[in-house]
Every structure is written in structure tokens, then in C-alpha cells.
C-alpha positions in Angstrom: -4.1 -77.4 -44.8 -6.6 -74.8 -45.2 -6.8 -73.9 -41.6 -3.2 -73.6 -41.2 -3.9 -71.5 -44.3 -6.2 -69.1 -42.9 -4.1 -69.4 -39.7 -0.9 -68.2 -41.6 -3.3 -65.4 -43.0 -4.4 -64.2 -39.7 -0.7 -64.0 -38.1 0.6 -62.0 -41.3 -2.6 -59.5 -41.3 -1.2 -57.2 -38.7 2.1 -56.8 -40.6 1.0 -56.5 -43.5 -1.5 -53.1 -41.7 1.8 -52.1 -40.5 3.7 -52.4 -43.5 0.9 -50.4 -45.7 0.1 -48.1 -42.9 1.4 -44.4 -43.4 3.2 -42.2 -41.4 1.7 -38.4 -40.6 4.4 -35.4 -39.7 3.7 -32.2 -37.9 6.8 -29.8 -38.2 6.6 -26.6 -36.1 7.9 -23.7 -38.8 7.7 -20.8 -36.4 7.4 -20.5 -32.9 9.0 -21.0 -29.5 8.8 -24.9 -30.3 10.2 -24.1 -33.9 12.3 -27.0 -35.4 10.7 -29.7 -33.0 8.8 -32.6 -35.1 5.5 -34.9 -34.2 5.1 -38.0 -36.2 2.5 -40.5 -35.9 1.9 -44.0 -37.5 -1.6 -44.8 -39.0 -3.2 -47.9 -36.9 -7.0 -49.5 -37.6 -9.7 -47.3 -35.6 -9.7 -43.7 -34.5 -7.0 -41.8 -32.8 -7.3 -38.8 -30.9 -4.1 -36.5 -30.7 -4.9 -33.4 -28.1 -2.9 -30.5 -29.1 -2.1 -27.7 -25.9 0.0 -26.7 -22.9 -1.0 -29.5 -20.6 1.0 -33.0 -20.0 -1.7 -34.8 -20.9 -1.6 -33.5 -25.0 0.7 -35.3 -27.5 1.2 -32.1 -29.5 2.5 -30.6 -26.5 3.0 -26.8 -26.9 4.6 -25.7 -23.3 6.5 -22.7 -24.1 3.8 -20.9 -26.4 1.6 -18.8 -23.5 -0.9 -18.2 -26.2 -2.0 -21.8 -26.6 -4.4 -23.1 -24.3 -4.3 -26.2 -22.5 -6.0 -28.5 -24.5 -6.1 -26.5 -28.0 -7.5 -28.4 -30.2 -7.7 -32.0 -31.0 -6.2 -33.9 -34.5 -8.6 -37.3 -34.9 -6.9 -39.9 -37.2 -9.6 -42.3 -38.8 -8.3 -45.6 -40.7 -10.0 -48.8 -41.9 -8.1 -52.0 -42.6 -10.8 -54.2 -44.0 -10.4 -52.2 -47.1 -7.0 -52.4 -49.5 -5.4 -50.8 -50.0 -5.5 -49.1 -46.0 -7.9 -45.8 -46.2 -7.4 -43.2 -43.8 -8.8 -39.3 -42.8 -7.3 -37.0 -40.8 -9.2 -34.2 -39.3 -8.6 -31.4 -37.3 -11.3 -30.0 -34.3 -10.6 -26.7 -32.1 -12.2 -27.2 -28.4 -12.7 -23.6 -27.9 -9.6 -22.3 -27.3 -8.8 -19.0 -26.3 -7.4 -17.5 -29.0 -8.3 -19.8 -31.5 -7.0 -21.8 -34.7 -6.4 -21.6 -38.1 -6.0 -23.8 -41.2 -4.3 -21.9 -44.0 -5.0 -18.6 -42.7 -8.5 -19.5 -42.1 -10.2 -19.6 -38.5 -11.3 -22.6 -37.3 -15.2 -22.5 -36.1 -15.2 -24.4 -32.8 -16.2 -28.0 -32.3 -16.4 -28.8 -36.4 -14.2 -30.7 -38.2 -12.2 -29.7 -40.8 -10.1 -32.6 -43.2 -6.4 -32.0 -43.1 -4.5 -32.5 -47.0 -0.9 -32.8 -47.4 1.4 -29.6 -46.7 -1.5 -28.0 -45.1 -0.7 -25.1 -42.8 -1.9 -25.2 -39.1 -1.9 -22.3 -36.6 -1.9 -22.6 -32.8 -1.5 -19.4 -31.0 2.0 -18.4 -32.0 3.2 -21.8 -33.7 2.4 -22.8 -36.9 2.6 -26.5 -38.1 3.0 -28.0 -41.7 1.4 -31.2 -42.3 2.7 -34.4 -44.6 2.3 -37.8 -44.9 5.1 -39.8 -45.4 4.8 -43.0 -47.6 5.0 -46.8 -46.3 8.3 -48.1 -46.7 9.2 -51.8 -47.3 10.3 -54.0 -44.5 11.4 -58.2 -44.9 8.6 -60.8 -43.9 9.9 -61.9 -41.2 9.9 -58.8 -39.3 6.9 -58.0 -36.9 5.4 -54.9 -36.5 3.7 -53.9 -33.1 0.1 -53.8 -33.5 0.2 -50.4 -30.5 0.5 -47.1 -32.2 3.9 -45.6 -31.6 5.1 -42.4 -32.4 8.6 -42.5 -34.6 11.8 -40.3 -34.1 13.4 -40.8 -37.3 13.5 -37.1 -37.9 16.4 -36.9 -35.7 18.1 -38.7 -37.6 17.2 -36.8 -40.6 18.5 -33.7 -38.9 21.9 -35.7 -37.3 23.0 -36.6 -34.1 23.0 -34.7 -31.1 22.3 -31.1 -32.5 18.8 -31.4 -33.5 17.5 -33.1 -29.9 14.5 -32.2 -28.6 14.8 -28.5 -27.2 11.7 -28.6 -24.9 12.9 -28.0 -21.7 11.0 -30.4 -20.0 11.8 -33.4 -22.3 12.9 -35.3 -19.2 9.9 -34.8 -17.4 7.6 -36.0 -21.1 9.3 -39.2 -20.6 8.9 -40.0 -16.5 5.4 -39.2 -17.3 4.9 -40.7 -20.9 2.1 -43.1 -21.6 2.0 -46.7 -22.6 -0.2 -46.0 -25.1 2.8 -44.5 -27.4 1.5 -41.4 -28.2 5.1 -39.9 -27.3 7.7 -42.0 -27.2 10.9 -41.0 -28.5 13.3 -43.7 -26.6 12.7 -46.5 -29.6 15.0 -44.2 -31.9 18.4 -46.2 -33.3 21.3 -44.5 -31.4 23.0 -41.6 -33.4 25.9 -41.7 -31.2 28.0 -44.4 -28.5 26.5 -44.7 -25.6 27.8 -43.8 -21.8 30.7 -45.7 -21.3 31.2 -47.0 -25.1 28.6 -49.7 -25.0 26.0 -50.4 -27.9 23.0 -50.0 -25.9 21.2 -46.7 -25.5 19.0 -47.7 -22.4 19.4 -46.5 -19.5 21.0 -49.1 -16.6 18.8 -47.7 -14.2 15.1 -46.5 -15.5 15.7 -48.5 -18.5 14.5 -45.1 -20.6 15.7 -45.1 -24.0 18.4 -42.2 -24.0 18.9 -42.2 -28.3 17.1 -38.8 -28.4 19.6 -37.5 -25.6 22.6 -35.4 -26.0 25.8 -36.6 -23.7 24.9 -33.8 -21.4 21.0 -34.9 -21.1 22.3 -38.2 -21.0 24.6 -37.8 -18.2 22.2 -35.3 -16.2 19.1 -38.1 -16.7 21.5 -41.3 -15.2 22.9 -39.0 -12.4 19.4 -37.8 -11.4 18.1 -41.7 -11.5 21.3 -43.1 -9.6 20.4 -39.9 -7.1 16.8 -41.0 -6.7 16.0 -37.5 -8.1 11.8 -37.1 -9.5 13.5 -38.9 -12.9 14.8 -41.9 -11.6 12.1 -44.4 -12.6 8.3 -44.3 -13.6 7.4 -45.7 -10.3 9.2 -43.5 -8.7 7.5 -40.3 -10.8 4.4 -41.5 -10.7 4.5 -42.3 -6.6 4.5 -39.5 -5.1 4.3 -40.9 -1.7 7.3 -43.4 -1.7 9.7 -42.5 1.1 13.0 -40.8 0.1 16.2 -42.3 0.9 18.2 -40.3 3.4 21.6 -38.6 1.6 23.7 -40.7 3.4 21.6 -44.2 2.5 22.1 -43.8 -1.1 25.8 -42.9 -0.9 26.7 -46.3 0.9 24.3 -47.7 -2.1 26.5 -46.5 -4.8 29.6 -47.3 -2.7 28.2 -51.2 -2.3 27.4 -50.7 -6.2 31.3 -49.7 -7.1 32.7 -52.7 -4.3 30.3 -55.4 -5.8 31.6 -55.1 -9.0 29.1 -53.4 -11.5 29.5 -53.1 -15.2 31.2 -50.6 -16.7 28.6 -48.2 -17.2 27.4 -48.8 -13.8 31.1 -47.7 -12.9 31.1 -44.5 -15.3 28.0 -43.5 -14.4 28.7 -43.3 -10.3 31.6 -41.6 -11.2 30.0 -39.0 -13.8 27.6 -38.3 -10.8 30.2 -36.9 -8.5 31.1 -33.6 -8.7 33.8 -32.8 -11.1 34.8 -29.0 -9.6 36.4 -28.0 -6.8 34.5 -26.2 -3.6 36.0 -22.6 -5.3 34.7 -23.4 -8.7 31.3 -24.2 -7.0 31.3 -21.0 -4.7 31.6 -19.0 -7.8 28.6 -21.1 -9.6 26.7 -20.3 -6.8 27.6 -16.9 -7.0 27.2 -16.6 -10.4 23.4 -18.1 -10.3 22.6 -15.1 -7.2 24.0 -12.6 -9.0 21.6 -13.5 -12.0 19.0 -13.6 -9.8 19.5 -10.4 -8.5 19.3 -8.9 -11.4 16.2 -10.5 -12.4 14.9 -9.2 -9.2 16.3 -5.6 -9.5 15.0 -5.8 -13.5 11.3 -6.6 -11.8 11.6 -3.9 -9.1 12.0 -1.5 -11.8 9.4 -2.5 -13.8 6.6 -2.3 -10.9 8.3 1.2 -9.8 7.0 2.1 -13.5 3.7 1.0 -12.9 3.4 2.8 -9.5 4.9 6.2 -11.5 1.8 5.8 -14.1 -0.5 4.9 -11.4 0.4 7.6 -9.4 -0.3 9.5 -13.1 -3.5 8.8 -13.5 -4.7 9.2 -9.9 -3.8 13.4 -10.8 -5.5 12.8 -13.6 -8.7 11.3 -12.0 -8.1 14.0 -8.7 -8.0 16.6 -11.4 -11.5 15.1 -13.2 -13.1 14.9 -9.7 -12.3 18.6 -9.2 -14.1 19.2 -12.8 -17.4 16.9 -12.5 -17.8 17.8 -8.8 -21.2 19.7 -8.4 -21.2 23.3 -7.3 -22.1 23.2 -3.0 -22.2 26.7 -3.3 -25.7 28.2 -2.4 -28.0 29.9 -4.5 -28.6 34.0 -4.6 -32.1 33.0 -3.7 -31.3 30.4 -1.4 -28.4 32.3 0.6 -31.0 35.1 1.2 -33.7 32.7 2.3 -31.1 31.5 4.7 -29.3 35.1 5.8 -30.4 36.5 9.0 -28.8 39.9 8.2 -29.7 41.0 11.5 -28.5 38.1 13.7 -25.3 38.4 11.0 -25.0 42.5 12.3 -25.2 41.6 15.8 -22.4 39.0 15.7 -20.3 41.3 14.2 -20.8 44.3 15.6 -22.2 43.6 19.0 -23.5 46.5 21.2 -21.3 45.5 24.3 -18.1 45.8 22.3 -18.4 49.3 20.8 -16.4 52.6 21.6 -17.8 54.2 24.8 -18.2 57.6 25.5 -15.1 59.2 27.6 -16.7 59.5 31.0 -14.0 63.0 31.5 -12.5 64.6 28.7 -9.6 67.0 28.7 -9.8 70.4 26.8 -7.4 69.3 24.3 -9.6 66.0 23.5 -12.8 68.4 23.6 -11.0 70.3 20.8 -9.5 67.3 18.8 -13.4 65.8 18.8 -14.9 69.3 17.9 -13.2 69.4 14.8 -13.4 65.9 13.3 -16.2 65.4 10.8 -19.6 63.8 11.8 -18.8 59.7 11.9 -23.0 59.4 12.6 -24.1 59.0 9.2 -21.4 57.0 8.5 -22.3 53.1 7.7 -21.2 50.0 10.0 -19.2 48.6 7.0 -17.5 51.4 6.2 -15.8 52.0 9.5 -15.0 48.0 9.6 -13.1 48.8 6.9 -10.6 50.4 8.8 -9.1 52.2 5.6 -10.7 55.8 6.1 -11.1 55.6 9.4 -7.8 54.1 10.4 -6.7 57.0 12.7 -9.2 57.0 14.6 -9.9 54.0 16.6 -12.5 55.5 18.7 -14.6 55.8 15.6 -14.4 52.1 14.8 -16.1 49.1 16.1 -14.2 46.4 18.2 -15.3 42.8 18.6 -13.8 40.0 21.6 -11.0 39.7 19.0 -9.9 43.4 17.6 -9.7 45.4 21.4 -7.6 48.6 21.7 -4.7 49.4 22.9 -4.1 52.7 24.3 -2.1 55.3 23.6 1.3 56.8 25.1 -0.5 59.6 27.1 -2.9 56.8 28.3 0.2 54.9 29.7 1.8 57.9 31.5 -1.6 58.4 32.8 -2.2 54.9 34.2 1.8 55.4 35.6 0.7 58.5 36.9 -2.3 57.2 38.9 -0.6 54.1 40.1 1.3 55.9 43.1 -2.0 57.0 44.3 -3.5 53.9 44.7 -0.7 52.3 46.1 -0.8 54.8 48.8 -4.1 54.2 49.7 -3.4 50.5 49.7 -0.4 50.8 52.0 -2.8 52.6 54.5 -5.4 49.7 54.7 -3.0 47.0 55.3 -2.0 46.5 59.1 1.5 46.5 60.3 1.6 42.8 61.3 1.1 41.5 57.7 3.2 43.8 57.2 6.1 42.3 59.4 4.7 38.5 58.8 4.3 38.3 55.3 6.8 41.0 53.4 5.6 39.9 49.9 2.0 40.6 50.8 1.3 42.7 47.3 1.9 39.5 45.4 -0.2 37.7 47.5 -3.5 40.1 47.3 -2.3 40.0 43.5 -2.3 36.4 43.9 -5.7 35.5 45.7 -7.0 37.9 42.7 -6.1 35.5 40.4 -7.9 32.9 41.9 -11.3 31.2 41.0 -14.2 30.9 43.9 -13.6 27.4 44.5 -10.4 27.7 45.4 -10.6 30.7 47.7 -13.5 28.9 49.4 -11.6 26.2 49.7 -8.2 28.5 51.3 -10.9 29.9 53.3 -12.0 26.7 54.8 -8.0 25.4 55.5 -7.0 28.6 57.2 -10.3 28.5 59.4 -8.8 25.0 60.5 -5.2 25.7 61.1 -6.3 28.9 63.3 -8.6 26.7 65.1 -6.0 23.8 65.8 -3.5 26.9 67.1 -6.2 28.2 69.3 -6.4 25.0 70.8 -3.1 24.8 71.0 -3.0 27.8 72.7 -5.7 26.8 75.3 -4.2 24.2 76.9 -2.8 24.6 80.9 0.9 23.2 80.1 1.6 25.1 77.2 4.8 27.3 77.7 5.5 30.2 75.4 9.1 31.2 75.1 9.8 35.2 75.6 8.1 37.1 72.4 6.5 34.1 71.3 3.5 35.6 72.3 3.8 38.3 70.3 4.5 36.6 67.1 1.6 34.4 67.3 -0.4 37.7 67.8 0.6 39.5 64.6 0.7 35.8 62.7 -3.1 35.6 63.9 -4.0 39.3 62.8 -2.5 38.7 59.3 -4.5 35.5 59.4 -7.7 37.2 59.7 -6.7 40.2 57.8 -5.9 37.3 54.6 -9.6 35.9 55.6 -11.6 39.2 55.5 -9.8 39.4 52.1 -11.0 36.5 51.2 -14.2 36.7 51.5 -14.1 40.1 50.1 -13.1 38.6 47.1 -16.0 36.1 47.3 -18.7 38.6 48.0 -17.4 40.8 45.1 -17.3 37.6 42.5 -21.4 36.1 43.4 -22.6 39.9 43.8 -24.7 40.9 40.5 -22.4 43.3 37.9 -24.8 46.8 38.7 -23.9 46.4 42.4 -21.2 48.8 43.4 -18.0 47.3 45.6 -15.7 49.3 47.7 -12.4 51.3 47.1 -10.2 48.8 46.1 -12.4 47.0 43.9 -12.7 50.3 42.1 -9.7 51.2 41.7 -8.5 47.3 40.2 -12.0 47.7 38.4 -11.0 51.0 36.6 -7.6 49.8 35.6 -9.2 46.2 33.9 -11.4 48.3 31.8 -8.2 51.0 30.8 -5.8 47.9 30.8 -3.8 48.1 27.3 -4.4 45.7 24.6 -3.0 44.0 22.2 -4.0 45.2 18.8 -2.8 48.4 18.3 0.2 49.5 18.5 1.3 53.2 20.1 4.5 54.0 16.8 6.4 57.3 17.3 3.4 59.4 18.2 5.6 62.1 20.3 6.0 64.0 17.5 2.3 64.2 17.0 1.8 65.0 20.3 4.4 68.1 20.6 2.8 69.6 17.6 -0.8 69.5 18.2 -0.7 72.3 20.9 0.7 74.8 18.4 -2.1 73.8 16.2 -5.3 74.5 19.0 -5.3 78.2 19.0 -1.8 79.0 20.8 -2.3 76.5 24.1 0.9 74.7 24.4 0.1 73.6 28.1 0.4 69.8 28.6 -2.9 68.9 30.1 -2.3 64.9 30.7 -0.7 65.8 33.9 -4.1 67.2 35.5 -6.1 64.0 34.4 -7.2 62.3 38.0 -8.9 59.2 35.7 -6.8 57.0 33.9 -7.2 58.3 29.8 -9.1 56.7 27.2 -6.9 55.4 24.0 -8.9 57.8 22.1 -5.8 59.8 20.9 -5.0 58.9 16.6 -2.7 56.1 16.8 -1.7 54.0 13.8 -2.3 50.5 13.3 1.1 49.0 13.4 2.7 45.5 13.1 6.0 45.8 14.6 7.8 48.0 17.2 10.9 49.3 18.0 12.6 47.6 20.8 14.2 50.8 22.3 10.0 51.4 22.9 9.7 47.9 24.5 12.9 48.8 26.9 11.2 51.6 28.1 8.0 50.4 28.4 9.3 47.2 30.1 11.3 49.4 32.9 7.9 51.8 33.2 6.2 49.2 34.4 6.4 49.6 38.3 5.8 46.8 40.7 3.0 48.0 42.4 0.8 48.1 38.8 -1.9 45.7 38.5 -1.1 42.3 37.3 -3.4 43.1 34.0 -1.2 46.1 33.2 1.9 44.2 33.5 1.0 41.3 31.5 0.5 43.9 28.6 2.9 45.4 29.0 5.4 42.2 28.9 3.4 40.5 25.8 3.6 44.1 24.2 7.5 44.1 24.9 8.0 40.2 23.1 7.9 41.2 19.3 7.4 38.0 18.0 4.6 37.1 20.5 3.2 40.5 19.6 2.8 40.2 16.4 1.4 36.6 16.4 -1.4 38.6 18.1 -2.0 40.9 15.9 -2.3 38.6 12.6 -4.5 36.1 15.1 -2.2 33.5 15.0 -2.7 30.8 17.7 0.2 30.9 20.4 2.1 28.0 22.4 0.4 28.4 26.0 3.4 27.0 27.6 5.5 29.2 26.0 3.5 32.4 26.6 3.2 31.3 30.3 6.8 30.5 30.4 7.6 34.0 29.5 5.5 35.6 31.7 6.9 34.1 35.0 10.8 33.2 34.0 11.8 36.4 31.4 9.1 39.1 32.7 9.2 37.8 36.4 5.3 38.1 36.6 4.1 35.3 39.4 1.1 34.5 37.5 -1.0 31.6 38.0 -1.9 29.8 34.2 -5.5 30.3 35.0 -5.5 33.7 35.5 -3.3 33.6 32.3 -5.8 32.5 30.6 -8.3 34.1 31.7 -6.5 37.3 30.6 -6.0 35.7 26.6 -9.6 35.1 26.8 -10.2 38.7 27.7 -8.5 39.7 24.8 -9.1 36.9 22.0 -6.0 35.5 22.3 -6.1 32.0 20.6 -3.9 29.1 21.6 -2.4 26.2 19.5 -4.0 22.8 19.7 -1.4 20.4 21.5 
């Protein structure tokens, strides 16, 4: 009798712990988990409840992004060899991020502090009141699981299906939940009738407990298990691996579930899971779902165009700090003159080649004009560079590669004036049969001028070879010459050689040293490079100027410019002008005879392009193409492009970059 005594004793100790054991609440006040409630029954040993963010915690806090995965930590002490049943409850942070808080009190990490009744906790943004619910009475026949289990009675404290669980992933809490009981919500008494009308509140597939559900969870949780969706049963969550059944396998399933006659809620459950609209309903849904997605989207691309806008802010703002902090690269006083070469600086400048010449013949009227201008000898370097006091006088300043003078009016009629002269002498030298072979010969000695020595060594050599093969030609017994073939071939081979001795003219001039003098008609081209107009100044409405100052020299009105035999220096007072009138340029254009040299005539066409002109002046770099397209299409000037630039270089002309 006394061991069935003790026996008895043994069997009834674990109720009796359950019966006396008291229940601890945790009600989230405030928060993004506010109204939601965490209850736990008091069992013998320790208990560890991890509060956070991760799946693992059974004070899971999902939606609050200021809790950190695993928070803090609630330990639940109890002894039941004492009566009545003592118990402790204490709360540990792990270090969280942003810490805890018991009554308004932080938390020092990894110490325990003892909870009391209607305490206040603090995680990140939700706070938690604690309480301890009494043991209630229960008959002696009933048994009480020895596991801990966590309770769901609050729901029925707050009623029905209104006051479910509104963590979004409640589903996924229970697929993954735990033997252990630390959340388990399914044991709950059914607040409402279950799918189909029956009494039980279990589900016919997973066999979850759906109490806790609202007929909305409820249906989506048995049409996601009876789809073999991630919710279907814990196997099938926690085996990952398993293969899916193919769509059309698990339709014939619930088909062969319908035929074999299946329970009712088996039978309302198959049909809950089929779609209840129709395909227009469903388009719109669909629509409806992209359209908020869209706008999410277009709501994100503003925001970031925001942030680029103040990026893009303070990048001025930093360019605008750089500009302040940067240190000073300018040089010194002392260093810049340890560095100047004033003299080397001078001679760049103002080299010696480039300045104004004296007149190697002057006219009585230029004699006069010089005699009574003031003394420019004592007059410093910078000050004629100025070009301010001395600006009508542009023998009196100094001219680099790039500023070169352009003469004057009288210099031009000069020039004209000369041109028939050596023309005429030019005539004379050439022989009648290049005259008769070759009619344009003047563009082809203006031509071969043009020409560097490579290539008329290399025109040389060719026509030495062709006049060879036609002497040989020539030499042979059965050649028969038509009637004045003969003499054809003659004049073709005197124009030949005529062309050759040019040639090599041209040669002997270009590798002979610049002192050594050349003959005639390299003196006359050489005369009219070095008078050639520029591109500088130039010539305005001068005349007026001109018919006045012979009144003004002592009663000589005679117009000396027609007894000049040299082609005039531009030392006449002309203006420094930017623009030109284009009645000038017409004139000037139609002056310009075809026997002129082709240096004239390229002036004289860039001078009569205004825009091109000017361009030149302010040293603006020119389109080559274009300048070379000019020349030989509008101004009909054959001119090879490297003797066109040649001629730019001349002058400091300056050509765009392609």
C-alpha cells in the first residue's frame, strides 16, 4: 500500500507543478507589433526566451528595424521541490545595437536585471508591459503536459477573429515553429466554426491548428497546403530539397481526391482553392498590382534624383573649397627674376630679322613725309609694341612671324604697274614651241614653283625616261612618221628640254646658299615675295589722304608713284583696320591680273574673303580645307596645298586642329 502510495504521489506531482505553475504576459503597448501578446507557462528549470528580429527568437520582433537580431534574452528560473512553486524572471541585453531599457532605464549589457509585475520593457521602438497571471484551478483528473507551451488565451480575451495575430509572417512562425513550444499558438479553443462547419480547427492537410486564423488566413493556409506551396506541411518547409510536383500532377491529385469521395472539408477546401473570378477580374488584379508597383518604382526614382541634385550640390561646394585651399603656383618676384632671361625674352619678341627695313629707293614725296616725322630713335621697344602712339605708322613698329604688313594702295598700283614689265621679259625667254605645245605654260612655271625639291627631282628623272624611250622610238629602221609628225615631235622635244632646264634651275636656286645671287627671273619673283601684301593691315579709304598730302609739301601736286621702277614699300600711314568694304575687295579682286605672281594673288583673294580676313587678323586658327577650297574653286588660283601652306606659314597663319 505504501508504494502504490508513493506511486500515486509520483503520477500526481507533475499536475499538481502544472496546476500551481504561473503564467508570465508580455503585451507590446507601442510599436509596429503593438496589440500582439507573448505568454509563457512557468515549468521546473531555467528557460531561455531570445527576444529579436531572427526566426529563431520567441519574442519575435520582425517588423521593428531598430531591434537587432537576437536583442536581448528573458531567462525564467523556477524550482519545484519547494511549495509553494518559486520562480525569477530576469531580463539580459546581448549587446544589441541600440540597446534596452527597463523603466526608462538602459540596460548595461550581459547583466541581469529581475523583472516585477507591470514592469516596462523597451526594445528599439516597442515597448512591452510585463504581468503574471495567477494559477487557475483545474479537476484531478485532467493532465497537464509536463513540455512548456506557450498559451493563446489572449485571443480570446480580445474576441474572435479581429484581434489575430497581425505579423505578417504568422504562416511562416508556424511551418517553422519548434517542438519545444516556445510559440505555439494552434492549441487555442476555436473562437469561430471551422472550414466547412465542422468542430475541429485542424487543418486536414498539415494538421496545423488554424484557431488563431481568420477565415481568410484560414482559407489561404489550406489552399497553399492542398497546392504544395512552402506552407503545406513541416516536412515539406523544413525539406528544402524534396521534388516539386509538376502543375498538372497535383491537379489530377485533387481531382482523384473529389472522385474518391473525401469529407466535406476535403470537398470545400478543393473547391475554395480554385479561383473564384473571372479571367477580366484577374487582368485587372494584375493590373492593379503593376500599376502599384510602378508607382513605388517612379516614388524611388525620385527620391534618388534628389540625392543626385544634393550630390551634385555639394561637389560645387567642394570645387568651390578646392578653388579656395589650392596653393598659389604663381612664382615669386624673386624667383620670376632668377628665372627671366630678359634678354632671350627681347629677342623672341622683337627679333632682328623681322624689323622694318630701310627703303632701298625712296621717292621725293616719302623723303619729305620721313623728314618731317619726329625722331622714333630714342623711342623704347615697348612703346612702339604698343601700337597706340605709333599706330600710323607701321614702318616705325616692330613685326614678328605673326603681325607682317600689308602694303599700301600706292604699293599695289605699283606692283600692278611693274607686273607688265616682267611679263614681257618673260614672254621673250620662252621659245615658240612651248609656246604652241603647251598654251597654259604660265601656270605650269607657276606650278613647278610651287613644288618642293623632291618632287622636281623626281619630275626631272620621269621626263629624262620618257624622252629617252621616244628617242629610241625614234631610232629604229621601220619606224614611219606620218607628214608633220616630224615636226611635232620636234617642238614637243624642245618644250621638253626647255621644262628640264627649268627644272633644274629651280633646283640650283633652292640648294644654293641665300647670299648667292640668281638670275633675272629669280629676281624679279624674288622682289615681288619680299613686297607681297599681307594680311594684317588693312589699306581703309586712304585716297583721300593721298590727294591731299601734295597740297601740303610746299605746292608739288605731281603724282610721283608712276616714276617708281621698284615695287614701293608699305611705308605710306595706313590704319589698322578690321573690316573692309567689299566695293574695295571687287576692285582689288578684278586688279589682280593673271600674269601676277601666285604670292600676290593669294593675298589678294584671302584679302577679298572678309570673314577669312578677319579670322586673320584676330589670330584665329582657319579650316585648311576651307581656305584651300576657296583658293582654287571661288578665286580660281591652281595652287597646290603645299605651296598653300607654305604661304600661311610665311605669314603666321594658324590652322584648326582636325
Amino acid at each position: 500500500m505504501a508504494g502504490n502510495e508513493e506511486s500515486k504521489d509520483d503520477e500526481t506531482a507533475p499536475d499538481e507543478l502544472c496546476a500551481n505553475a504561473p503564467e508570465l504576459r508580455w503585451e507590446v503597448t507601442r510599436g509596429p507589433h503593438s496589440g500582439e501578446r507573448f505568454s509563457h507557462r512557468v515549468v521546473d528549470g531555467e528557460s531561455v526566451l531570445l527576444v529579436g528580429r531572427q526566426q529563431r527568437c520567441w519574442l519575435r520582433l520582425r517588423r521593428d528595424l531598430e531591434v537587432s537580431g537576437v536583442h536581448a534574452e528573458i531567462r525564467v528560473t523556477s524550482a519545484s521541490c519547494s511549495r509553494p512553486l518559486t520562480w525569477r524572471v530576469v531580463v539580459v541585453d546581448r549587446q544589441s545595437t541600440n540597446g534596452s531599457k527597463l523603466n526608462g532605464t538602459a540596460l548595461v549589457a550581459q547583466q541581469e536585471y529581475a523583472l516585477s509585475p507591470q514592469d516596462l520593457l523597451q526594445f528599439g521602438k516597442s515597448a512591452l508591459r510585463f504581468d503574471v497571471e495567477s494559477p487557475r484551478a483545474i479537476p484531478g483528473d485532467a493532465k497537464c503536459d509536463a513540455t512548456p507551451e506557450t498559451t493563446a488565451e489572449v485571443h480570446e480575451m480580445i474576441g474572435g477573429d479581429e484581434a489575430a495575430v497581425t505579423d505578417e509572417n504568422a504562416f511562416e512562425d508556424e511551418a517553422h515553429r519548434r517542438p519545444d513550444g516556445k510559440r505555439q499558438r494552434e492549441r487555442e479553443p476555436p473562437n469561430s466554426p471551422a472550414i466547412g462547419g465542422s468542430a475541429s480547427s485542424d487543418c486536414m492537410v498539415c494538421g496545423i491548428s488554424l484557431a488563431s486564423f481568420s477565415v481568410l488566413k484560414r482559407q489561404f493556409h489550406v489552399n497553399a497546403c492542398l497546392d504544395g506551396g512552402p506552407l503545406a506541411t513541416l516536412e515539406r518547409a523544413t525539406a528544402g530539397a524534396a521534388p516539386r510536383a509538376s502543375k498538372k500532377a497535383r491537379r489530377q491529385l485533387q481531382q482523384r481526391q473529389l472522385n474518391g469521395g473525401a469529407d466535406d472539408d476535403m470537398t470545400m477546401a478543393l473547391t475554395l482553392s480554385k479561383s473564384l473570378l473571372d479571367p477580366e477580374q484577374e487582368v485587372n488584379m494584375k493590373m492593379a498590382l503593376l500599376h502599384s508597383e510602378l508607382a513605388k518604382l517612379d516614388a524611388e526614382i525620385s527620391k534618388l534624383s534628389k540625392r543626385r541634385a544634393g550630390v551634385v550640390k555639394k561637389l560645387e561646394r567642394l570645387e568651390k573649397t578646392k578653388r579656395k585651399v589650392r596653393k598659389s603656383r604663381v612664382l615669386g618676384p624673386g624667383q620670376a627674376l632668377r628665372s627671366l632671361d630678359v634678354a632671350l625674352a627681347l629677342a623672341v619678341l622683337f627679333p632682328e630679322s623681322h624689323r622694318s627695313s630701310d627703303h632701298p629707293r625712296a621717292t621725293p614725296r616719302e623723303s619729305k613725309l620721313s623728314s618731317r616725322r619726329p625722331s622714333v630713335k630714342g623711342i623704347g621697344m615697348w612703346a612702339r609694341a604698343s601700337q597706340w602712339v605709333f599706330l600710323q605708322t607701321e614702318d616705325e613698329l616692330y613685326t614678328t612671324s605673326i603681325l607682317r604688313r600689308f602694303p599700301s594702295a600706292a604699293a599695289a598700283t605699283a606692283a600692278a604697274a611693274a607686273t607688265p614689265r616682267a611679263a614681257t621679259r618673260e614672254m621673250a625667254a620662252v621659245p615658240d614651241a612651248v609656246k604652241r605645245v603647251f598654251p597654259n605654260w604660265r601656270e605650269n612655271l607657276e606650278f613647278m614653283q610651287q613644288q618642293s625639291v623632291e618632287d622636281l627631282t623626281s619630275a626631272l628623272d620621269e621626263m629624262q625616261s620618257l624622252r629617252e624611250q621616244r628617242r629610241a622610238e625614234t631610232a629604229e629602221p621601220d619606224a614611219e612618221l606620218e607628214p608633220g609628225q616630224a615636226t611635232r615631235r620636234d617642238d614637243e622635244d624642245e618644250a621638253c628640254a626647255y621644262f628640264e632646264n627649268e627644272i633644274r634651275r629651280l633646283l640650283a636656286a633652292a640648294r644654293a646658299p641665300r647670299g648667292e645671287t640668281m638670275d633675272e627671273p629669280a629676281r624679279v619673283e624674288g622682289s615681288s615675295a619680299v613686297n607681297s601684301p599681307s594680311i594684317i593691315s588693312i589699306p581703309d579709304s586712304s585716297d583721300e589722304e593721298q590727294g591731299k598730302e601734295p597740297k601740303e609739301l610746299d605746292g608739288e601736286g605731281e603724282d610721283c608713284s608712276g616714276d617708281r621702277d621698284v615695287v614701293a614699300d608699305d611705308s605710306d600711314p595706313q590704319p589698322t583696320t578690321t573690316s573692309e568694304s567689299p566695293q574695295a575687295s571687287a576692285v582689288e579682286t578684278t586688279s589682280a591680273s593673271p600674269q601676277s605672281t601666285l604670292e600676290s594673288r593669294l593675298l589678294t583673294a584671302l584679302k577679298a574673303h572678309t570673314t577669312l580676313y578677319e579670322s586673320v587678323l584676330l589670330l584665329h586658327p582657319i579650316d585648311f580645307n576651307e581656305l584651300h577650297r576657296y583658293v582654287t574653286q571661288e578665286a580660281g588660283i591652281p595652287c597646290a596645298k603645299q605651296a598653300l601652306a607654305e604661304f600661311c606659314d610665311r605669314h603666321g597663319i594658324t590652322f584648326k586642329h582636325a
